[in-house]
C-alpha positions as MATLAB code, in Angstrom:
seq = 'XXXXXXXXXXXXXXXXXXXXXXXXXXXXXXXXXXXXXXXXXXXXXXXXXXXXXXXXXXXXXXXXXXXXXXXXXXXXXXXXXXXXXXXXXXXXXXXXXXXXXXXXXXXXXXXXXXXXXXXXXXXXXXXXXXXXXXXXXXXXXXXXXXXXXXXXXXXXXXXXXXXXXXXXXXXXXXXXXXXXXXXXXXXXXXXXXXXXXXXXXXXXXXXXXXXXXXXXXXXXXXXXXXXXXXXXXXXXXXXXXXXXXXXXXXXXXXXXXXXXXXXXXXXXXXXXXXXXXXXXXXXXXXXXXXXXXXXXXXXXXXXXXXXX';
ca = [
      19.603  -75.611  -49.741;
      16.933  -72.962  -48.504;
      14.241  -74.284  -45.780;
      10.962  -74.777  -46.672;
       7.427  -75.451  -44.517;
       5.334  -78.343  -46.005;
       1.816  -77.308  -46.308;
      -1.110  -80.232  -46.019;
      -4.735  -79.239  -47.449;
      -7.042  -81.768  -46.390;
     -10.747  -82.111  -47.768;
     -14.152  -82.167  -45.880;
     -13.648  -85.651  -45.697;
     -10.209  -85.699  -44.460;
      -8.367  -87.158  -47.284;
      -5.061  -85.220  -48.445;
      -6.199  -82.663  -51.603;
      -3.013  -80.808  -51.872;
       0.374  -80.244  -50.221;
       2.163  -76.514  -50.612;
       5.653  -76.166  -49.752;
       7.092  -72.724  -48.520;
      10.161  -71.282  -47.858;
      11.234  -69.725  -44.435;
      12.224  -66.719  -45.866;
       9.619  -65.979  -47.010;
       7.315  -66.757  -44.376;
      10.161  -64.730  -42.219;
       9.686  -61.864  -44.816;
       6.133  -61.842  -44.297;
       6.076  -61.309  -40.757;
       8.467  -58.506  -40.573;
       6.744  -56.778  -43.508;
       3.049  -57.234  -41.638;
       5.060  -55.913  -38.377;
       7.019  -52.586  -40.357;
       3.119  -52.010  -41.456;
       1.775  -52.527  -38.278;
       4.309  -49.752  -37.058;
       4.063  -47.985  -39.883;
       0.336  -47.324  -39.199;
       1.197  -46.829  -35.207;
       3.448  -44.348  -36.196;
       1.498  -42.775  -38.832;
      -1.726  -42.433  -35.735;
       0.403  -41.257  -33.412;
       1.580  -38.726  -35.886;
      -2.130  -37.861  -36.676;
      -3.217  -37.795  -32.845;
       0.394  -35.165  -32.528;
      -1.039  -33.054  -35.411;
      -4.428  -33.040  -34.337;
      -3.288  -31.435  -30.734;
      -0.986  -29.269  -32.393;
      -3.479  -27.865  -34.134;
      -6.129  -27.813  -31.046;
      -3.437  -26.203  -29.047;
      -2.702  -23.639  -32.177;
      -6.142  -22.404  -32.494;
      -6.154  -21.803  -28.842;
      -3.292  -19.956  -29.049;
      -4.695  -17.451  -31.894;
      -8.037  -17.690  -29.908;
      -6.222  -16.351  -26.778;
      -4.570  -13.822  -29.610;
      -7.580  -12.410  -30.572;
      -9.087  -12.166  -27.082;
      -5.878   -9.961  -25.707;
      -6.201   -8.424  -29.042;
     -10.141   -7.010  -28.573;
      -8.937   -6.446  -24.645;
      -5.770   -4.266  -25.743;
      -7.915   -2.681  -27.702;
     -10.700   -2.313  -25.561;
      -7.998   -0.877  -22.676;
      -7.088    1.713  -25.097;
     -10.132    2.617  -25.691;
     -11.047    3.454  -22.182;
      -7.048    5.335  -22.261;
      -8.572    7.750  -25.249;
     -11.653    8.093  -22.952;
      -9.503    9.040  -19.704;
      -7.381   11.758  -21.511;
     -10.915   13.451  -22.702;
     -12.015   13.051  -19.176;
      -8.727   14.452  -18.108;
      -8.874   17.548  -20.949;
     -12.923   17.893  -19.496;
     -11.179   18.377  -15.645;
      -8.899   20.961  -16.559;
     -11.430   22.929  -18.298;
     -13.567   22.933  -15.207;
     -10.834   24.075  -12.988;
     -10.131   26.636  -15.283;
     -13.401   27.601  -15.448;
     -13.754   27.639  -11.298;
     -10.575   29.782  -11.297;
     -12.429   32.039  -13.749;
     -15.495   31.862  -11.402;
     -13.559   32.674   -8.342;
     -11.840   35.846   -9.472;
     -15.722   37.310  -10.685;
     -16.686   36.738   -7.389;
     -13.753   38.396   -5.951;
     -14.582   41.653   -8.494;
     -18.531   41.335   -7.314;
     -17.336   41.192   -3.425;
     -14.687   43.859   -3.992;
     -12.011   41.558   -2.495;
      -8.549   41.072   -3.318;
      -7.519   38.698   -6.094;
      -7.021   35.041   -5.247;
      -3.309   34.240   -4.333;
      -3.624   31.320   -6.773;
      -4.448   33.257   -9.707;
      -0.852   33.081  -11.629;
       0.205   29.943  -10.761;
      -2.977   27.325  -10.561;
      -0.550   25.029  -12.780;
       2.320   25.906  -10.635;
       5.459   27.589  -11.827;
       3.928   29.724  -14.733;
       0.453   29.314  -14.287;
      -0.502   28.548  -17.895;
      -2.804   25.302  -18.236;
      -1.193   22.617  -19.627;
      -1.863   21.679  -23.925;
      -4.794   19.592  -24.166;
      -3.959   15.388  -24.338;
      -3.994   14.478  -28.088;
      -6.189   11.130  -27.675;
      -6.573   10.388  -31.530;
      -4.845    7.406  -31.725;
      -5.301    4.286  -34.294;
      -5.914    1.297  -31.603;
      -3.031   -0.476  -33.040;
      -0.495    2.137  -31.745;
       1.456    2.130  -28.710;
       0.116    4.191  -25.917;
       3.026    4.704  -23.438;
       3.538    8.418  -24.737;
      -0.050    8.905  -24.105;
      -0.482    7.136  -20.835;
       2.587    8.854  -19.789;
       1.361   12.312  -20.400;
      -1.905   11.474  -18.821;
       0.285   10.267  -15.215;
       2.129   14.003  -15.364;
      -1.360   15.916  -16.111;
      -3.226   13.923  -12.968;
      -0.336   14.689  -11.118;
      -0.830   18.777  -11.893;
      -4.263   18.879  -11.725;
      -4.478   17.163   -8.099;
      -1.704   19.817   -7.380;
      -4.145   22.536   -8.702;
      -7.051   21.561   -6.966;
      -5.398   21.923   -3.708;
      -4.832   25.104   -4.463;
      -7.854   25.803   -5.795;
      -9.744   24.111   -2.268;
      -7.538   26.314   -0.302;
      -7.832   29.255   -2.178;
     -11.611   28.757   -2.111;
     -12.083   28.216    1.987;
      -9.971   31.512    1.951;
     -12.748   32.734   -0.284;
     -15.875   31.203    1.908;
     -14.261   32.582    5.313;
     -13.876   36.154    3.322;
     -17.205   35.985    2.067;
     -18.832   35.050    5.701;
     -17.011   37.949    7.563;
     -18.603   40.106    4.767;
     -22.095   38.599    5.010;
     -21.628   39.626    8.946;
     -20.340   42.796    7.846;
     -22.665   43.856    5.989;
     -25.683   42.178    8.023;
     -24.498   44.502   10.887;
     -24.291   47.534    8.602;
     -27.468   49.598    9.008;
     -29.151   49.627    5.686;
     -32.544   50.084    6.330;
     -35.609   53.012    7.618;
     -35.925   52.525   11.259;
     -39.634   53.389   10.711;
     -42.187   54.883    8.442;
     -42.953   58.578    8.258;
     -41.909   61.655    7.241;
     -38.321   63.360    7.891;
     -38.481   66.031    9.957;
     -35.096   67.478   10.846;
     -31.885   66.402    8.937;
     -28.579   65.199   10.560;
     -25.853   68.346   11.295;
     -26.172   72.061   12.212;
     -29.670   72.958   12.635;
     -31.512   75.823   15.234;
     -33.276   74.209   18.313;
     -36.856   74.286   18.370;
     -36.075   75.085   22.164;
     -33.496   77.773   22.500;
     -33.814   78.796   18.859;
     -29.331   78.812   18.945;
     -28.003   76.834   16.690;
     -26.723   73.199   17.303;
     -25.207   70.173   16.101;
     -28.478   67.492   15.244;
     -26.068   64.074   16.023;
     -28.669   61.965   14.187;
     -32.535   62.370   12.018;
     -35.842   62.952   13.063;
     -38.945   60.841   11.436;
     -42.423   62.302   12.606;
     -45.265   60.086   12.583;
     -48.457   58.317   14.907;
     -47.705   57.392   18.253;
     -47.038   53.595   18.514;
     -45.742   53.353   14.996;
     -43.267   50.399   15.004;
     -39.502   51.344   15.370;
     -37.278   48.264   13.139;
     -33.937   46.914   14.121;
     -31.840   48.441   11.228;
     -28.712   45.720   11.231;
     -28.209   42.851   13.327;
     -26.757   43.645   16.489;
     -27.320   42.758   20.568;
     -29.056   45.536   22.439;
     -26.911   47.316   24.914;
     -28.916   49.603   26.221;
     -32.895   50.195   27.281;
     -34.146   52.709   29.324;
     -34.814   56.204   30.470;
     -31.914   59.252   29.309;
     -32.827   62.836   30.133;
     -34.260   64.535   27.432;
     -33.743   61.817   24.998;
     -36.712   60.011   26.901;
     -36.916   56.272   26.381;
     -33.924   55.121   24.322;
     -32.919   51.623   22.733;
     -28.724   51.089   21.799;
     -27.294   48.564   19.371;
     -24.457   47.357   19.161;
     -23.981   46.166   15.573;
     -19.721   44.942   16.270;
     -17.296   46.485   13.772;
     -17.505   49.779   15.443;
     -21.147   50.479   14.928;
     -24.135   51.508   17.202;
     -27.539   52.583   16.559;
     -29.256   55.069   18.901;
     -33.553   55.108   18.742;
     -35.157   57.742   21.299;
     -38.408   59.391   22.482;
     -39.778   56.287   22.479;
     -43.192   55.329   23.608;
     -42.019   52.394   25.142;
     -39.396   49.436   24.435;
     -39.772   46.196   23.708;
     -36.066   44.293   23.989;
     -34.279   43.775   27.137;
     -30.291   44.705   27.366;
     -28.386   41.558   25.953;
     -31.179   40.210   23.430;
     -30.028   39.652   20.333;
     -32.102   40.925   17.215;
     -31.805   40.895   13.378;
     -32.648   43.635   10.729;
     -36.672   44.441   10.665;
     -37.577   43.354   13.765;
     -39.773   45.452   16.070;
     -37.911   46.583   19.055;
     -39.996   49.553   19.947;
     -42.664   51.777   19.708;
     -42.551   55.608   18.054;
     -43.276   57.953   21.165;
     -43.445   61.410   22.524;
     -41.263   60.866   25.539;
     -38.135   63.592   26.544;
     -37.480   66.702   25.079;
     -40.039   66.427   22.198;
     -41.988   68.644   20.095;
     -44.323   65.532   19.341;
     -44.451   61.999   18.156;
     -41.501   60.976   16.485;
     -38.176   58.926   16.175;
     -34.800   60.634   16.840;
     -31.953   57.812   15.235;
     -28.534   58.311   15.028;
     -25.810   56.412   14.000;
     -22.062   56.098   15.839;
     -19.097   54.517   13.772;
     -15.873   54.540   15.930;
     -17.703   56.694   18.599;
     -18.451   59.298   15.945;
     -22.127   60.454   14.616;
     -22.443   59.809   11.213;
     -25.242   61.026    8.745;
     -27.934   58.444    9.455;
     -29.188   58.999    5.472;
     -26.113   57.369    4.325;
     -27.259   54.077    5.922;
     -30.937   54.363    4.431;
     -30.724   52.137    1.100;
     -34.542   51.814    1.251;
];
């Protein structure tokens, strides 16, 4: 015979209203279906609260996605930009080399020994970096291309450096050259007597004239013609008072019948200064300059050295 629990109902009053009788079971059934609910419902929040941080930690996820996305992108953006830089590089060098070699023709020196091989073995530029590619490809190709390239142009522009200090240490012993070159009147006035075979005004035989004669005003200024030291200042027979330069590379200036000098031996002077006055001293018909130029201990014809 099933178990049953005897239920009293009692009134305000306290007298008995009703009695209820239950079975265990079902009281027993009760309870275990209230506590599978209760689980049920634990479960089912726990299952919720699971979801609900899945789904948090998803959208982070594709968040984080996108981000590495845009910076992928972004990176080979600034990879595209790089390899035009890179392309913009070689076409300066290029251009430099190109440079270079006019100033070699304008200088009259010999070509650069760089010239054929500024890449290296062959000498030809390398092709231009192809940087038109869609973000979404890969970029390895690229980036490896763009490694190689640095690689050759730092390789080039050594070259190029040294080739161009071997151009800047040509050009200076030029510039020195030609600033101790005589290039310039030695005074104003009028030519008198050429350089070579002429008859003396004094013995009236012919003789060798080592330099030119330029007639004008006593005191007329007498210019430095190159750069040079002066080696010489002083008195020399019939040459009268005389002024030497020694320009280096072989080359001297002579200036006679001066009226009177004005550098010492050993000061240095520079093209167009004053370094005397046009005189009448020596062997001389009357005021004028005798100059003469000596290359390797030879008279040449001053007029060659006049560019004025």
């Amino acid at each position: 015979m099933a178990k049953k629990i005897s239920l009293i109902i009692l009134s305000h009053s306290g007298s008995t209203v009703k009695q209820l009788s239950i079975p265990v079971a079902l009281l027993v059934g009760m309870a275990l279906s209230t506590t599978i609910g209760i689980a049920l419902v634990g479960i089912s929040l726990h299952d919720y609260q699971m979801i609900r941080q899945s789904l948090a930690a998803n959208h982070y996820v594709a968040q984080t996605i996108d981000e590495q996305r845009e910076e992928i992108g972004q990176q080979r953006l600034q990879i595209q930009a790089f390899a035009h830089e890179i392309n913009a590089l070689k076409e300066k060098l290029v251009g430099l080399d190109q440079f270079e070699e006019k100033i070699r023709v304008i200088a009259n020196l010999a070509p650069s020994q760089v010239d054929n091989n500024l890449f290296g073995v062959g000498g030809a530029a390398p092709d231009d970096l192809d940087p038109q590619l869609e973000l979404t490809q890969r970029h390895e190709g690229l980036m490896r291309e763009m490694h190689q390239q640095v690689d050759e142009l730092n390789t080039a522009t050594q070259r190029r450096e040294n080739s161009f200090g071997n151009l800047l240490d040509k050009l200076e012993g030029q510039r020195n050259l030609l600033a101790s070159t005589p290039a310039i009147r030695p005074t104003d006035g009028w030519m008198t007597s050429r350089f070579g075979h002429r008859i003396s005004p004094f013995t009236g035989r012919k003789e060798f004239h080592k330099g030119v004669d330029i007639a004008n005003r006593e005191g007329t200024a007498i210019l430095a013609t190159a750069n040079g030291i002066i080696s010489y200042a002083g008195k020399k027979g019939p040459m009268g008072n005389v002024i030497v330069i020694d320009h280096g590379h072989g080359m001297l200036t002579r200036y006679a019948h001066l009226s009177e000098a004005l550098k010492k031996p050993g000061e240095k002077v520079k093209r167009g200064d004053i370094i005397a006055q046009m005189g009448n001293s020596g062997r001389s018909t009357g005021p004028h300059l005798h100059y003469e130029v000596h290359l390797n201990g030879v008279p040449v014809n001053p007029a060659t050295y006049i560019l004025n």
